[in-house]
N, C-alpha and C positions, 0 to 999 in steps of 0.2 A: 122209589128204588134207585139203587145206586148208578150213576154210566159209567163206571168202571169196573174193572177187576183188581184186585191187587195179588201184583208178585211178589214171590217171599223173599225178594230185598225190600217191600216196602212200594217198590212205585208202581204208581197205578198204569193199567194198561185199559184204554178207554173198549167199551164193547162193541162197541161200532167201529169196523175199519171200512175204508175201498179197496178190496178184491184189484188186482191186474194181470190175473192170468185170461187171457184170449181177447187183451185190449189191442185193437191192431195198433197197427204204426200210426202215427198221425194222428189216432185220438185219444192216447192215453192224455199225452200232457194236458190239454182240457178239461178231461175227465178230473184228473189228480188240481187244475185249479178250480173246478166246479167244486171240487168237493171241499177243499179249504173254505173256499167262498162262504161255503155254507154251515163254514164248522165242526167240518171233521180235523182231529189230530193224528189219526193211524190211518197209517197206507203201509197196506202189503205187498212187496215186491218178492223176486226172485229174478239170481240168473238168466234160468231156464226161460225164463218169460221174452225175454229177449227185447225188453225193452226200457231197462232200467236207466237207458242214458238220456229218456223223451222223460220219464220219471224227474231225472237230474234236472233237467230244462224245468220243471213246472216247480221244483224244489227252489230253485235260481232264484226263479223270481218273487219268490213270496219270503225267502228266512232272510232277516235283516229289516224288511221291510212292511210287512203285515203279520209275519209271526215269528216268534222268536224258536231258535232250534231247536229248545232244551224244554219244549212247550208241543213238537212235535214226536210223537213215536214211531220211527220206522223202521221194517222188517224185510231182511232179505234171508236168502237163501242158496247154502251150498249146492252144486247141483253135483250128480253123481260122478261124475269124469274126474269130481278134485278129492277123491276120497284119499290116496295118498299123504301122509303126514305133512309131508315136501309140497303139498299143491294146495294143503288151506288157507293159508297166510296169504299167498298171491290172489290166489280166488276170492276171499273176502275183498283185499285190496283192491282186486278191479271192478267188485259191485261200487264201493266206496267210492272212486275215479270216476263211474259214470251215474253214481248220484250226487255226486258234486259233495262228500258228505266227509270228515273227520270218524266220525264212528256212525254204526248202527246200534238202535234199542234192543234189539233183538235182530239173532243168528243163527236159523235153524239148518238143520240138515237135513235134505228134501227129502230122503228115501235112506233108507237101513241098506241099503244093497249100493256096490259101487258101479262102475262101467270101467271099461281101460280108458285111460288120458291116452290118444294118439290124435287129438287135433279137434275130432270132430265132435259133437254134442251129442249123439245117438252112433255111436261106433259099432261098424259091421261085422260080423264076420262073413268068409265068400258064400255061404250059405245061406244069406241074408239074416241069419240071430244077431241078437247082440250079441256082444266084445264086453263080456263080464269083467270087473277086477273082484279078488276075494278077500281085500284089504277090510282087515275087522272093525265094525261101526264103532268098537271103543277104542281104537289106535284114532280112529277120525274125530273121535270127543276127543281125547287127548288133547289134541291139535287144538282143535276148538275151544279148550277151555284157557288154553292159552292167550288164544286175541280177547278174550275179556282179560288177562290180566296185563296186555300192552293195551289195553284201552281202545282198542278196533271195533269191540262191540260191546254191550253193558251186559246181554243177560246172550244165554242159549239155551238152545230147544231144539224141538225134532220135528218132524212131521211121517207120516206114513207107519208108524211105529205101531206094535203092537204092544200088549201090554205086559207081554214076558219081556219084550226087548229093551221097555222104560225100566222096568222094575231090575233088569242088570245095570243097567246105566247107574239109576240112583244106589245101589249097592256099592258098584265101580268104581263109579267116577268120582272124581274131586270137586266139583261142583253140579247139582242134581240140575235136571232140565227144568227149566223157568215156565218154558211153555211146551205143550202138545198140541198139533195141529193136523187136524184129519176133516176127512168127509163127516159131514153132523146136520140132516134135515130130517122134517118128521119122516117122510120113506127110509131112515135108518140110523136113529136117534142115539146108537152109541151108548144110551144109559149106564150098560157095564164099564167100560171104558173113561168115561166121565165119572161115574164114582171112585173107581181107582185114581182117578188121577188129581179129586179134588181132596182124599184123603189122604194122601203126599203131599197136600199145597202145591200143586204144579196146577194150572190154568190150564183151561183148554180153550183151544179156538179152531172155528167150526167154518172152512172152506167148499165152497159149491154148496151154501144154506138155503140157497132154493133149487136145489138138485139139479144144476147143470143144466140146463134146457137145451144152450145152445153149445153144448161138447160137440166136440166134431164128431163123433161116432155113432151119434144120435139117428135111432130107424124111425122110419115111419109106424106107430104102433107102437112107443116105448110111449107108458105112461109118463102122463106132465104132472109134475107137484101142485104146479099153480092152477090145475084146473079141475085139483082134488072138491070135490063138493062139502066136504067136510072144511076146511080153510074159508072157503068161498061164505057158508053159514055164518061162521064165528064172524067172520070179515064184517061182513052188513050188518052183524049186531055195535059194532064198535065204529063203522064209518070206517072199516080200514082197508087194503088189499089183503089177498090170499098172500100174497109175500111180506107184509108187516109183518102179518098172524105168523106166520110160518119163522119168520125173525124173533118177532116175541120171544115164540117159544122157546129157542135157544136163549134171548139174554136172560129171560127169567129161571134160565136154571144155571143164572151163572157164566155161561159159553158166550165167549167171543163171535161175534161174527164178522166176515168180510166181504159181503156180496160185490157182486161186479157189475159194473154199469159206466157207460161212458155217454149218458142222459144224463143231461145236470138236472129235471124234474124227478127223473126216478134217482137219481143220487141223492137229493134232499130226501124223498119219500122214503127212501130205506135209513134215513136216519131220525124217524118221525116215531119211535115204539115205547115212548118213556110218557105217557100222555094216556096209555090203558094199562091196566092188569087182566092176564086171563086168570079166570076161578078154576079151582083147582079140580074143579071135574071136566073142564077144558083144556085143561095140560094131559088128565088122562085121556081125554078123546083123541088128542092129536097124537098123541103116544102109541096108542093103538091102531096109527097108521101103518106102523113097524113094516115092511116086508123082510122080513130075513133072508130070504134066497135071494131078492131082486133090489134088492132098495141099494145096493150099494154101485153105484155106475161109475165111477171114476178111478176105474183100475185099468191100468196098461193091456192093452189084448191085440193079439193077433189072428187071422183068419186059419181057423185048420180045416182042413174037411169042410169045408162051410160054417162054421161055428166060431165064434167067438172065442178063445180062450186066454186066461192070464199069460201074460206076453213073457212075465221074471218068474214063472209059480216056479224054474229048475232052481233060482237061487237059492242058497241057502240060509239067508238073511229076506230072505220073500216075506213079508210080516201077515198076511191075509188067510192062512190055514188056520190060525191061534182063532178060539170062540173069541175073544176080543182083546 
């Protein structure tokens, strides 16, 4: 099987990335040379991550001198404060400033909804909500399609999107999204979503593919992915972990994945899934892990009443009401 993907310019986008969202300080940049070390070409950043200038440092040292740039693929992302026309161009530029980088491979826009730019990353209002903007996500492609044509980034994409909100975009916009990048592990496997998005030739890439374990918001009593008995099974027939298995599944249908790990052992092992095939009554078993009500944990929430709820569900650009 292939370890790539290809985007419909042609270049390949390898299936395996390193994940660096909830890499603390101090160990991403390890992380990001462990994972070189070992052979990975794609690392996923973002703004919002707040650590793309530890990213820069481990970039530093390796292009020129163990890997050439145009040989590595990297990914940032808009964060919502620079939805504004006036605030993408800078915002890219200062991902670019602190990963030490001429361009990126890819340029996603983290979220369909914006926030107001007044300083801070998560903006108040005195009632403690956010500080919405209602700057429309195709004035923000715009913008965006732009720095790939000053060469700031090669390809652009989305993330958080649903799939009424891709299907305006590719209508809309002047150049379609390269990539789509959402929640995708067997507890909520996206199928609709990914055929949509593979029958436009746009890629999808699949963030928190071993369902987030350690999200901050994580109870005591929220089922683990990895200690699904079904994963666990297949696993020990192939000599593999519940999270290879659970990896697999995603690249063999194609999906990018970018798990997160700042273990240079499990950073090699999550690049170890090109060495089995699952049989295709083991793609439906893990498929039939589905949960539709619960399987999707990686949405913004606040506490009401005691309850958990969607933090953006008032935005109007909120992508998570759409069946998919």
């Amino acid at each position: 099987m292939a370890k790539v993907a290809k985007l419909f310019t042609g270049v390949e986008l390898p299936l395996v990335g390193l994940g660096t969202w909830k890499s603390k300080a101090g160990e991403v940049e390890n992380a990001v040379k462990s994972a070189l070390e070992c052979g990975y070409t794609h690392i996923d950043c973002a703004a919002a991550y707040g650590n793309e200038s530890e990213v820069g440092k481990a970039l530093k040292d390796v292009i020129g001198t163990k890997v050439k740039r145009e040989d590595l693929f990297i990914t940032s992302k808009l964060w919502n404060t620079m939805h504004a026309p006036e605030d993408v161009k800078p915002a890219c530029q200062k991902s670019l400033k602190d990963l030490g980088l001429d361009y990126v491979d890819l340029y996603l826009m983290h979220w369909p909804y914006g926030f107001a730019n007044v300083g801070e990353m998560f903006p108040k209002n005195p009632d403690g909500t956010v500080m919405y903007s209602d700057v429309p996500f195709l004035e923000t492609w715009a913008a965006m399609e732009k720095l790939v044509d000053e060469g700031l980034c090669k390809h652009i994409g989305v993330s958080n999107f649903n799939s009424k909100q891709i299907d305006e975009l590719c209508q809309k916009g002047r150049i379609k999204p390269a990539v789509v990048q959402v929640e995708i592990h067997p507890y909520f496997n996206q199928s609709r979503l990914i055929n949509f998005c593979q029958e436009r030739g746009i890629v999808m890439t699949a963030y928190s593919p071993l369902g987030s374990p350690d999200r901050p918001w994580v109870k005591s009593g929220d089922v683990v992915l990895m200690e699904d008995p079904v994963l666990k099974t297949i696993g020990e027939k192939y000599n593999k972990s519940p999270a290879q298995v659970a990896l697999r599944f995603n690249v063999q249908r194609s999906v990018v994945v970018i798990p997160k790990s700042v273990t240079p052992s499990r950073i090699a092992q999550n690049k170890e899934l090109f060495d089995f095939t699952l049989t295709d009554e083991e793609m439906k078993t893990i498929e039939g892990l589905q949960r539709e009500d619960t399987g999707r944990v990686c949405v913004p929430a606040v506490e009401v009443d005691g309850k958990r709820v969607p933090r953006d569900k008032s935005h109007k650009y909120f992508p998570f009401d759409e069946p998919f």
